[in-house]
N, C-alpha and C positions, 0 to 999 in steps of 0.2 A: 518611507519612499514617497515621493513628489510625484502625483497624481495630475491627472490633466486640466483639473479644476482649482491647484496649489493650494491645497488642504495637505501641507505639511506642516503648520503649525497648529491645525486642528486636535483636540483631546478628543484620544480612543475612549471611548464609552467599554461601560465594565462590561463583564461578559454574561451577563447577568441580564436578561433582557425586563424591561422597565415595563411590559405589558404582566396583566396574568396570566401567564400560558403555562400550558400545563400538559405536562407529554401527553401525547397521542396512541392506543389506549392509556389507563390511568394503571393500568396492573405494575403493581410491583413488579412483579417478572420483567414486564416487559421494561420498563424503568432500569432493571439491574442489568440488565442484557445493552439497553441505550448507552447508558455509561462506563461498561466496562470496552464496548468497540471505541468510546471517545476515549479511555484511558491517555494521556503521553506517549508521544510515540516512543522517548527514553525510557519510561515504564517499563513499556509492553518490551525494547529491548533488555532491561535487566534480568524480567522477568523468563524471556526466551535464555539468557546467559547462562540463567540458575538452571533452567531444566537442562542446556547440551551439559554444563558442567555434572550435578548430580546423574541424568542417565548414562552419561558416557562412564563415570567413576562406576556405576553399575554394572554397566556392560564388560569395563576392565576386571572386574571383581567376579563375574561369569556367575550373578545372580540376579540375571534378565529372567522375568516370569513369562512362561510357554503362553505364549497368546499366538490371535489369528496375525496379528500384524508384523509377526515376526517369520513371514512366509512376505517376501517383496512381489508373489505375484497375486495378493490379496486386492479384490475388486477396487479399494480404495486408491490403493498406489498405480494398477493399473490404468482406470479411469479417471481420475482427478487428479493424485499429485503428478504424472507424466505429463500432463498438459496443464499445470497449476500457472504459468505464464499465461496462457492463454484465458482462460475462466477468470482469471485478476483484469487481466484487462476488459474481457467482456462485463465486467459487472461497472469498476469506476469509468470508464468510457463513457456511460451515458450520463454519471453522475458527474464528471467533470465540465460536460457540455452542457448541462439544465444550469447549473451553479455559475461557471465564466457568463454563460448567456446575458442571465438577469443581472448578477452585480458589477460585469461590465457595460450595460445597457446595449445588448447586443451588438456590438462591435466587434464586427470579424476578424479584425488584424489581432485585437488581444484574446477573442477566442480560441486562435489556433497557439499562441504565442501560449495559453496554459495547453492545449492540448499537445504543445512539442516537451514537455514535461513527461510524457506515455512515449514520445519517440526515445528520447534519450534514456529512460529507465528499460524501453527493447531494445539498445546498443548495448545497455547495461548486461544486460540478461545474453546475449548472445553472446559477448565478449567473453564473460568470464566462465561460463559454461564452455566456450572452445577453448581458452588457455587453461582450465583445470583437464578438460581431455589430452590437451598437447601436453602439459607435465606428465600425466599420469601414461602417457605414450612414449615420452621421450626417456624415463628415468626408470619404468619396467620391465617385465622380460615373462614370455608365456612359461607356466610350469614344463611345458612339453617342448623341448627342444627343437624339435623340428620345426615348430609355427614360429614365427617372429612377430607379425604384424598385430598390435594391439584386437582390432576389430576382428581379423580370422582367427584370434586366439580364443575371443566369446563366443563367435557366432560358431565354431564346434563346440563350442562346452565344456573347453577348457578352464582352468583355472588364471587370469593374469594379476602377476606379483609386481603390485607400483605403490606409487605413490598418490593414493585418488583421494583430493580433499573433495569430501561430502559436497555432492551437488546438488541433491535435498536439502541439506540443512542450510544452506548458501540461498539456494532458490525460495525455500519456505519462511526461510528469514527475510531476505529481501520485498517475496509480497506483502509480509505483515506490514513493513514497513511503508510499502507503497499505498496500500488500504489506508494505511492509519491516517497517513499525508491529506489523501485526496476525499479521504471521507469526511474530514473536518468540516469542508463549506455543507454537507447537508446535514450535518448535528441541527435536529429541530428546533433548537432554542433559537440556533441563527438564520432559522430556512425561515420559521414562521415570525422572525422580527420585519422581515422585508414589507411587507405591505406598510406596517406601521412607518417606516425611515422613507419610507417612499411620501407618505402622505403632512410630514413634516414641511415647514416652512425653512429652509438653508440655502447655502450658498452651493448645494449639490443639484438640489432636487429644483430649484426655483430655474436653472436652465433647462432642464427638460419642457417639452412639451404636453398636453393634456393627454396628448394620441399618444405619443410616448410613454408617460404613465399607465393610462390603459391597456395598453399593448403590454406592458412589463408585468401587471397585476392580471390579466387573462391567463402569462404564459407562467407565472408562479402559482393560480389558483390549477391550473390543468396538469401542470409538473409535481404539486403536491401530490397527487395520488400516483405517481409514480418512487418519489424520492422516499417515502416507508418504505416499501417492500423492496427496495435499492439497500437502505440502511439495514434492514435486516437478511437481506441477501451476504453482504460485505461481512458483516458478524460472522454467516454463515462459514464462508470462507476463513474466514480469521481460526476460528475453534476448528477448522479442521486442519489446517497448517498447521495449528499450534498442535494439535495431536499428532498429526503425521514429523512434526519436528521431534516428540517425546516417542515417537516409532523408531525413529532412526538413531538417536540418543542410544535407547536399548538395546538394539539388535545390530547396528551395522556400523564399520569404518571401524579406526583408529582413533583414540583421545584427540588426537593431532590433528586429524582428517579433519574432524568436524568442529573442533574450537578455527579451523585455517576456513572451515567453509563460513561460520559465525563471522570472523571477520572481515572476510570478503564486501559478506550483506551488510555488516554496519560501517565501514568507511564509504561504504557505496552510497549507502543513503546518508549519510554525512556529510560527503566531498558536493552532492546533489542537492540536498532540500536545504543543507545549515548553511553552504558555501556560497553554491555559484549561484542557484537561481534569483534570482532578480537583482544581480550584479549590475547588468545592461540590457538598454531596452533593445541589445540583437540575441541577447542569452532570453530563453525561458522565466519567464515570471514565476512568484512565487504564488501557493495554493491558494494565500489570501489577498492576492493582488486584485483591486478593483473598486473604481470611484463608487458604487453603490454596495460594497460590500458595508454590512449592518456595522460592523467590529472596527470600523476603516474611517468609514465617511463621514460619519458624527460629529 
C-alpha cells in the first residue's frame, strides 16, 4: 500500500527485529504463552476447526464427559461468554488506539480509520447473531402447541425445535479471530522496535520534527507499561473462548449447528481483514497500515 511518504517501493524489513531484545519477563512460560497468542490467525482457525469437528463427533457419539460446563448456566458462560463481545472489545480498544496512535504519528483521521475496524466487526456481530435468531425463529415450532412465539416458548421453559446454528461457536470464533488481528501491532518484538526506527536517519523519520519524535517516544515509553498486561490480558481471553468453543463442541447444538456457526466466523473475518480492509482509503485500513509502523516503514 502507498503511504503518505511514497515508501512503496521501500523493502519491508524482516520480522525479526535487528536490536537485542529479548521478551519481557525472560520466563519460558511467559515466552510460550507470547507466542502461541501471536500464533496465525489461519492457525489458530484450523486449530478451532479440529476442536468443533472432534467435539461435535463426540457429542454425536453421546460420549461427552459429565463436567461443570455442561450445565450452560455455569458462572463461566453466564458472566463472560454472554457478554464475550463486549470484554473483546474492552481489551483490543485500548490496544488498537496506543498502536494507530504511534505508528500513525498521531493523526487522527487514520486513527479512527483503524478504529472503524471495531465498528464494522459490531455490525458483524450484531448482524449475524439477529439472522441466526430469525432463522431459528422462522423455520421452528415450540414443543407445546399452544405457544407459537420463539421468545414465549423459552421464557416458559419450554422446549423450542429449530434450526439454531451455534451462536457460541460463531461468536467465540469470531473474537479469536478479531484478538488475533488487532493483537499483532503490540507483539513486543514490534512494540519495542519503535524507538529504534524512530531514531534512524530515512526518508520517514527525517520529516518529522525533534517535538514530534519526543512526543512519539514519551507516549510509547508510558504506553509500554500498559500494552503487557493488554497482551496478556488478550491471551487471557483467547484460552477462554477457546475452551468455551471446546464447551459447546461437547454438550450443545447439532454437528451442523456449529460447523454453520464455524463458518459464519471464518468468512467474516475473511470477507474483513483478507478482503476489504484497506481496499480504499474511505474503507477501513488494515491492522498494519501506518507510515511508522516498524514492519512498514523501513
Amino acid at each position: 500500500m502507498v503511504n503518505s511518504f511514497n515508501m512503496a517501493t521501500a523493502k519491508l524489513p524482516s520480522t525479526t527485529p535487528t536490536t537485542n531484545y529479548v521478551l519481557r519477563p525472560r520466563s519460558l512460560s511467559r515466552k510460550l504463552l507470547h507466542y502461541s497468542l501471536h500464533l496465525p490467525t489461519l492457525t489458530k482457525a484450523l486449530i478451532l476447526l479440529a476442536i468443533v469437528l472432534v467435539g461435535s463427533t463426540i457429542y454425536a457419539l453421546d460420549l461427552s464427559p459429565e463436567s461443570a460446563f455442561s450445565d450452560r448456566h455455569n458462572p463461566v458462560n453466564v458472566y463472560l461468554v454472554k457478554y464475550s463481545w463486549g470484554w473483546t472489545l474492552l481489551i483490543i480498544t485500548p490496544a488498537v488506539i496506543l498502536s494507530s496512535s504511534l505508528y500513525n504519528g498521531l493523526n487522527i483521521t487514520n486513527i479512527f480509520r483503524h478504529l472503524s475496524r471495531l465498528v464494522v466487526s459490531h455490525v458483524i456481530w450484531f448482524s449475524v447473531t439477529s439472522l441466526i435468531v430469525l432463522l431459528d425463529s422462522s423455520v421452528g415450532s415450540c414443543a407445546v402447541n399452544e405457544v407459537t412465539g420463539r421468545h414465549e416458548c423459552l421464557k416458559k421453559g419450554h422446549l423450542w425445535l429449530g434450526f439454531d446454528i451455534s451462536g457460541h461457536v460463531f461468536l467465540l470464533t469470531y473474537c479469536i479471530y478479531v484478538i488475533s488481528e488487532e493483537c499483532a501491532n503490540i507483539k513486543l518484538e514490534i512494540w519495542y522496535e519503535f524507538p529504534e526506527f524512530l531514531s534512524h536517519e530515512n526518508a520517514v523519520t527525517n520529516k518529522l520534527s525533534q517535538n514530534t519524535k519526543d512526543t512519539l517516544l514519551l507516549i510509547h515509553q508510558i504506553s509500554s507499561w500498559i500494552i503487557e498486561p493488554l497482551e496478556l490480558l488478550c491471551l487471557a481471553l483467547v484460552l477462554v473462548w477457546a475452551v468455551m468453543v471446546v464447551s459447546t463442541s461437547l454438550y450443545f447444538h447439532t454437528f451442523a449447528e456449529k460447523v454453520l456457526g464455524y463458518l459464519c466466523a471464518l468468512l467474516s473475518w475473511h470477507c474483513t481483514y483478507n478482503w476489504l480492509y484497506g481496499r480504499s482509503k474511505y474503507l477501513p485500513c488494515r491492522p498494519d497500515d501506518g507510515y511508522l509502523h516498524p514492519l512498514r516503514a523501513l
